[in-house]
C-alpha positions as CSV (number, residue, x, y, z in Angstrom):
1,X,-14.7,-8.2,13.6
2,X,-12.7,-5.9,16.1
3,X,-10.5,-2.8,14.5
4,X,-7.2,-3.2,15.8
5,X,-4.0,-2.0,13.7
6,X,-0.3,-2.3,14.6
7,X,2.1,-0.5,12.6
8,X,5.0,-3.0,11.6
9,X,8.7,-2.0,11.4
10,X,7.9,1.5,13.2
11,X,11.5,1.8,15.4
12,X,13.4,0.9,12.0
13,X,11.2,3.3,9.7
14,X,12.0,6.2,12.3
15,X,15.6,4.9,12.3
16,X,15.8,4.9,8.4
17,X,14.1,7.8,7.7
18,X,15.9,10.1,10.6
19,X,13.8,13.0,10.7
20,X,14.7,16.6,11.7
21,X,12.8,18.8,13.2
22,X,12.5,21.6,10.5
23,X,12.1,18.5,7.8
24,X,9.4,17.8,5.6
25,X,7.5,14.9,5.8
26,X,5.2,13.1,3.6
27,X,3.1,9.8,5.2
28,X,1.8,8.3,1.7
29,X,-0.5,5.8,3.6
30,X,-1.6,7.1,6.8
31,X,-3.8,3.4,7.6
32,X,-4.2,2.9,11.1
33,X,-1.9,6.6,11.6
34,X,0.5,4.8,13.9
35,X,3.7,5.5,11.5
36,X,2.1,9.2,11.2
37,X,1.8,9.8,14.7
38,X,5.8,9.1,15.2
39,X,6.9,11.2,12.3
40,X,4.8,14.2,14.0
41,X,5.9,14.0,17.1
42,X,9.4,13.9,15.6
43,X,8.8,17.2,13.5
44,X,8.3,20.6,15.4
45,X,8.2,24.6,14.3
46,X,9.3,24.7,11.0
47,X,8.8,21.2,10.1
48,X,5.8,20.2,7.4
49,X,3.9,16.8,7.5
50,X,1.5,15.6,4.8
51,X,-0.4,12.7,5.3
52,X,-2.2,11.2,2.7
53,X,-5.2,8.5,2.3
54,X,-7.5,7.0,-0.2
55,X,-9.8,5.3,2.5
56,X,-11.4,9.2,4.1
57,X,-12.1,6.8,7.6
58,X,-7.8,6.7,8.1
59,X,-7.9,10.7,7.1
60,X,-9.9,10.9,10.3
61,X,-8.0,9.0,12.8
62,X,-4.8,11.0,11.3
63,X,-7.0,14.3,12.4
64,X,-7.1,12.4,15.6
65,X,-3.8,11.9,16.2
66,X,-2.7,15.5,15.3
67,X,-5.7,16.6,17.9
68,X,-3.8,14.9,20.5
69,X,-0.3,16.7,20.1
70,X,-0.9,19.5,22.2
71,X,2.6,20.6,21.7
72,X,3.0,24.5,21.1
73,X,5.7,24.0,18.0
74,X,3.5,21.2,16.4
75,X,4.5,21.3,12.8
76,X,2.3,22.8,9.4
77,X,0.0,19.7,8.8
78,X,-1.8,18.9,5.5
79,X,-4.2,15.7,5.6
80,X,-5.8,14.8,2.1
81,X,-8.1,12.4,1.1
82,X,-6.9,10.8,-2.3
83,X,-4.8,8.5,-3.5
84,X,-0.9,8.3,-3.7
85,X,-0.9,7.8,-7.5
86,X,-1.7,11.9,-7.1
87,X,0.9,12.7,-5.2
88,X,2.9,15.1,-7.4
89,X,-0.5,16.8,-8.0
90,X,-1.3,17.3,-4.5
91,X,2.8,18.5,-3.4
92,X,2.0,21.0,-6.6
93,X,-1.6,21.9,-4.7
94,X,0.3,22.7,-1.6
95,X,3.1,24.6,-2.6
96,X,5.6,22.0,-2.1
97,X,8.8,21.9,-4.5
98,X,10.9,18.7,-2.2
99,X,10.5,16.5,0.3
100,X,12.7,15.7,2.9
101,X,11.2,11.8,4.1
102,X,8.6,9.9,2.1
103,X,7.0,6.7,3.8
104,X,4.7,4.0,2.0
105,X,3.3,1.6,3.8
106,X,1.4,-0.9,0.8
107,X,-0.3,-3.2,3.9
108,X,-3.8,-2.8,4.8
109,X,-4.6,-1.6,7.9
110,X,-6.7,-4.0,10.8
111,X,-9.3,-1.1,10.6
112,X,-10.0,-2.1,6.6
113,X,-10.1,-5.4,7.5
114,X,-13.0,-5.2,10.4
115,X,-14.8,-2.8,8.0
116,X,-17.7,-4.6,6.3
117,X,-16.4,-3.9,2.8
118,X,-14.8,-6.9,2.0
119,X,-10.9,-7.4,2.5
120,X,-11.6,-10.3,4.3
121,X,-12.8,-13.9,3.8
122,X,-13.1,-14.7,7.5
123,X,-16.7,-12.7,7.3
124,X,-19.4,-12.2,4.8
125,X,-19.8,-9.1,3.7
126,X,-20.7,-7.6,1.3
127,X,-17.8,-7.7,-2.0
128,X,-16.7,-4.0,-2.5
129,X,-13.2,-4.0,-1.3
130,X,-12.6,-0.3,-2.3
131,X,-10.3,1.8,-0.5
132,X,-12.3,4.9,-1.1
133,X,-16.5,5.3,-1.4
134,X,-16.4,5.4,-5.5
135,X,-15.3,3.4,-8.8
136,X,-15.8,0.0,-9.7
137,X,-16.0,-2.4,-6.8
138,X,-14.8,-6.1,-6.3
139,X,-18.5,-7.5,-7.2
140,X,-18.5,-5.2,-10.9
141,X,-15.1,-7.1,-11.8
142,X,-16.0,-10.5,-10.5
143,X,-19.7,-10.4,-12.3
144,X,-18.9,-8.9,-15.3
145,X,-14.9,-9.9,-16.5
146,X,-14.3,-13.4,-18.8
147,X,-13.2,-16.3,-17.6
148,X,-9.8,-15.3,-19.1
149,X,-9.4,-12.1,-18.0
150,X,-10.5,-13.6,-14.3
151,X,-8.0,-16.1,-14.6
152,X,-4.8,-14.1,-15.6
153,X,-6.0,-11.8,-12.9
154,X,-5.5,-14.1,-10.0
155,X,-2.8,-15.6,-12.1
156,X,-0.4,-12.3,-12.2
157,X,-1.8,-10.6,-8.8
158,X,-2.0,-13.2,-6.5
159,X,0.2,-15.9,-8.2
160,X,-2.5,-18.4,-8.0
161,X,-1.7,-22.0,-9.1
162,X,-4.8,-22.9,-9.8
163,X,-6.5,-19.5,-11.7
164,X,-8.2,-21.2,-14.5
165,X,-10.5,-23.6,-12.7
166,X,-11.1,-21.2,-9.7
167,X,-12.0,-18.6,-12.8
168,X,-14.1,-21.4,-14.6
169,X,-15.5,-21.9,-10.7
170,X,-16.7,-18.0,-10.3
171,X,-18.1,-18.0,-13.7
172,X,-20.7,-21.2,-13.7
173,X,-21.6,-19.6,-9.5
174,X,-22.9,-16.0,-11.4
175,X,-24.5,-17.9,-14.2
176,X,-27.0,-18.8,-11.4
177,X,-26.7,-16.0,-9.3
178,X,-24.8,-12.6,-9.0
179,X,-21.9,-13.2,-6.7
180,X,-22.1,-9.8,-4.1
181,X,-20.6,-11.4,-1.1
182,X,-17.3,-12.5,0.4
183,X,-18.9,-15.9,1.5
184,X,-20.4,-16.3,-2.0
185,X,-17.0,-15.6,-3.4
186,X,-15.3,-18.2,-1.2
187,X,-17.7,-21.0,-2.0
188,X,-16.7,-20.2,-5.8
189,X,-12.8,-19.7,-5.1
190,X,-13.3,-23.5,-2.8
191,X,-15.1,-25.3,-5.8
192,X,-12.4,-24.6,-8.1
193,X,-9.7,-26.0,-6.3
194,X,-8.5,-29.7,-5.2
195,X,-9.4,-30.9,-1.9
196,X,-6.0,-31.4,-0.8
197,X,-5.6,-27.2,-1.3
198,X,-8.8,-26.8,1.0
199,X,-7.0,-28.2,3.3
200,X,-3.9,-26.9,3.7
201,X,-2.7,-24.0,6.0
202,X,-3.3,-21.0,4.0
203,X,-6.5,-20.2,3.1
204,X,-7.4,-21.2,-0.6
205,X,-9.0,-17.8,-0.9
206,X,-6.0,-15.9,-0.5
207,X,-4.3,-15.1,-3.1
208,X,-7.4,-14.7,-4.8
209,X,-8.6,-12.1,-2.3
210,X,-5.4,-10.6,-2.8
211,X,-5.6,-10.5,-6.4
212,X,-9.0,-9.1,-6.6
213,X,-8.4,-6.1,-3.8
214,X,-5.1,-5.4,-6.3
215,X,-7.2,-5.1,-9.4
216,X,-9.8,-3.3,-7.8
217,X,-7.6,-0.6,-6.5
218,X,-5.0,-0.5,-9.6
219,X,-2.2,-0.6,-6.6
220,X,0.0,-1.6,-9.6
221,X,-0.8,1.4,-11.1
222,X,-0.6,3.8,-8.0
223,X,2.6,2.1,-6.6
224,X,4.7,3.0,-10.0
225,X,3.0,6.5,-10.3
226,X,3.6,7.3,-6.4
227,X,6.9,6.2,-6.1
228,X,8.1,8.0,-9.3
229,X,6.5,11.2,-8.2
230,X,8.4,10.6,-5.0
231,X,11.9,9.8,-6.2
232,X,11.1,13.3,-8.3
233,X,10.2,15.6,-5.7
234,X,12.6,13.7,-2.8
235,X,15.0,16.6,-1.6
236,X,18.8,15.8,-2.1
237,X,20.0,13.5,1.2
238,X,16.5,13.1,1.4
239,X,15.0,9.1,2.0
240,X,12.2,7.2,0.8
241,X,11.3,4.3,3.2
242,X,8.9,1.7,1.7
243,X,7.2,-1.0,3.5
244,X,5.6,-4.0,1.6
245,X,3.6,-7.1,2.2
246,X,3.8,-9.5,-0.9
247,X,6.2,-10.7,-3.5
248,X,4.7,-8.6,-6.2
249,X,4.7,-5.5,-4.8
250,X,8.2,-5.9,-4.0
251,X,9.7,-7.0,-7.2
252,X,7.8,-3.7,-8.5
253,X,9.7,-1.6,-5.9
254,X,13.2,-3.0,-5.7
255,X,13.3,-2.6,-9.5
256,X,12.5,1.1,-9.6
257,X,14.7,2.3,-6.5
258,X,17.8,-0.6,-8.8
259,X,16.6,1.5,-11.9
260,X,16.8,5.2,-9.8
261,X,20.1,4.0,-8.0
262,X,21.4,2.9,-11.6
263,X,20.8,6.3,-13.3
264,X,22.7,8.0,-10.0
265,X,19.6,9.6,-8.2
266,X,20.5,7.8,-5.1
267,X,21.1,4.4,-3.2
268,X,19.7,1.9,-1.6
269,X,20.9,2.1,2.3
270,X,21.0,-0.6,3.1
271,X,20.9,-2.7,0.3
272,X,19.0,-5.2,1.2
273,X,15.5,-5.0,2.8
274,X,15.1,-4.5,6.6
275,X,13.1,-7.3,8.0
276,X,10.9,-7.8,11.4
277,X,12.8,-8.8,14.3
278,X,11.4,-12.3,15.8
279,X,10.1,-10.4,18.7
280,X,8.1,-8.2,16.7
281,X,6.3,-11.5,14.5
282,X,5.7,-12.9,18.0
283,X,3.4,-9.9,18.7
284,X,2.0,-8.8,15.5
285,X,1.4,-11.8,12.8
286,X,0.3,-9.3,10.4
287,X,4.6,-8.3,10.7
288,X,6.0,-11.5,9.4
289,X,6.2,-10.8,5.5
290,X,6.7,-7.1,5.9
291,X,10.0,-6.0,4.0
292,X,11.4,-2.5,4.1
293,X,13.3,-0.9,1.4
294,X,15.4,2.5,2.0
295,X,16.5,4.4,-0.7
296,X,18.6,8.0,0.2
297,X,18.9,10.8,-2.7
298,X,22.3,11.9,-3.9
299,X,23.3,15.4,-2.8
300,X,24.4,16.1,-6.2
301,X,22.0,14.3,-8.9
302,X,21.0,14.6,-12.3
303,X,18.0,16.6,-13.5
304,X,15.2,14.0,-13.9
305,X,12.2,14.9,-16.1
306,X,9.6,16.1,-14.6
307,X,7.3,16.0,-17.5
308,X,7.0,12.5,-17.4
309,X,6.6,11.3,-13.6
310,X,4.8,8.8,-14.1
311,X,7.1,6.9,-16.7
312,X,10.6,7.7,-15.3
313,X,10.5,5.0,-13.4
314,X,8.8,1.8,-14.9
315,X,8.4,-1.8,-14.2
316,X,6.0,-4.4,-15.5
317,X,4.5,-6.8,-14.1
């Protein structure tokens, strides 16, 4: 499969965000580096961009991107390999107290896809679907979890109508032989479902694909432990600009900026979520269930414990 990645919503990110030159910057997904490569060239002398990826192969082609701004007054740059859900250890690492602009962009990049690790059902290869080169990969959880814990799985992460039988499904395939690839993990996913839902327009491995990448990346997880540490270390007047994909992860984050907004950290500007124009869905498919969410820190705000990052700003599934 080619690589090929379009950044979605990148005029109305810039617009939201409006970055100054002396600003700092953090790029919390740098993917396919297109978002990162607008927020650098908006930053010069003075200004401080940190860019930030579990998947070491987006790292790189942010490296690229800096290597091509040949500009004198190109700004401090910091570009770590980890994940988000670290993110008030890595501002601690680098000597940053606040943070001017934070961007999140939770979609997958078209370079993730065309790598043989297993986003996509469209090829077989082989079932990891890690973001970075350790932990536990798609084939451990879908070889070794219970039918119940399979099913509420694709249940609660990919909202799955039909969990139970396509759980039941996976677990009579590995009985006769470990399942390791996408196209073994199709087959599995297509015998647990009616015919009619073969057929329809959406793949019937979707949402299970979706549910398993979820899992196997705790994005739950990282989404409410990067977005706290953000909304902590987010500069007064400062914004937060977050791009999602799916229903889940944006019930997750329009409840914590409601809950940060609430407790009179900040607002939501504008209050509801920015969408694609029609022009930009006609050129990049990948655009048409983006949804971005703005939130801009009060000048004057309440001391927010910093203890407890990770739990000031909680939402369950």
């Amino acid at each position: 499969m080619e690589a090929k990645h379009d950044s979605v919503l990148m005029r109305e990110v810039i617009d939201a965000l409006v970055v100054k030159s002396g600003d700092t910057v953090v790029d919390a997904t740098l993917g396919g580096a297109g978002h990162f490569s607008e927020l650098l060239s908006a930053l010069g002398e003075g200004g401080v961009i940190v860019g930030i990826d579990a998947d070491s192969a987006a790292v790189e082609r942010a490296r690229e991107a800096f290597a091509l701004d040949r500009r004198p007054e190109r700004p401090i740059t910091h570009l770590i390999n980890d994940n988000f859900r670290n993110l008030a250890r890595i501002l601690e690492r680098l000597g940053i107290g606040s943070v001017d602009a934070f961007l999140f962009d939770l979609g997958w990049s078209g370079y993730q896809i065309a790598a043989p690790r297993g986003f996509s059902f469209q090829s077989d290869d082989p079932l990891i679907m890690t973001y970075s080169e350790s932990g536990d990969t798609a084939a451990d959880i879908v070889n070794t979890a219970s039918e119940q814990e399979l099913a509420d799985m694709l249940f609660i992460y990919g909202e799955e109508r039909f969990a139970r039988g396509i759980a039941k499904s996976i677990v009579a395939a590995r009985t006769k032989e470990r399942i390791l690839t996408t196209g073994a993990l199709v087959a599995a996913i297509e015998a647990g479902v009616p015919a009619w839902y073969r057929r329809k327009k959406l793949h019937p491995a979707t949402k299970s694909f979706q549910a398993l990448r979820i899992a196997v990346n705790d994005e739950i997880g990282s989404l409410r432990e990067g977005l706290a540490a953000a909304l902590l270390a987010l500069a007064p007047g400062g914004r937060l600009a977050v791009i999602t994909f799916h229903s889940i992860e944006d019930r997750i984050v329009k409840a914590i900026l409601r809950e940060a907004a609430a407790a009179g950290i900040g607002s939501l500007e504008p209050k509801k979520p920015i969408i694609p124009t029609h022009r930009e869905i006609l050129t990049n498919r990948r655009a048409r269930s983006a949804k971005l969410r703005v939130f801009e820190r009060s000048v004057a705000v309440p001391l927010l414990d910093s203890a407890h990052p990770a739990t000031a700003y909680a939402y369950a599934v």
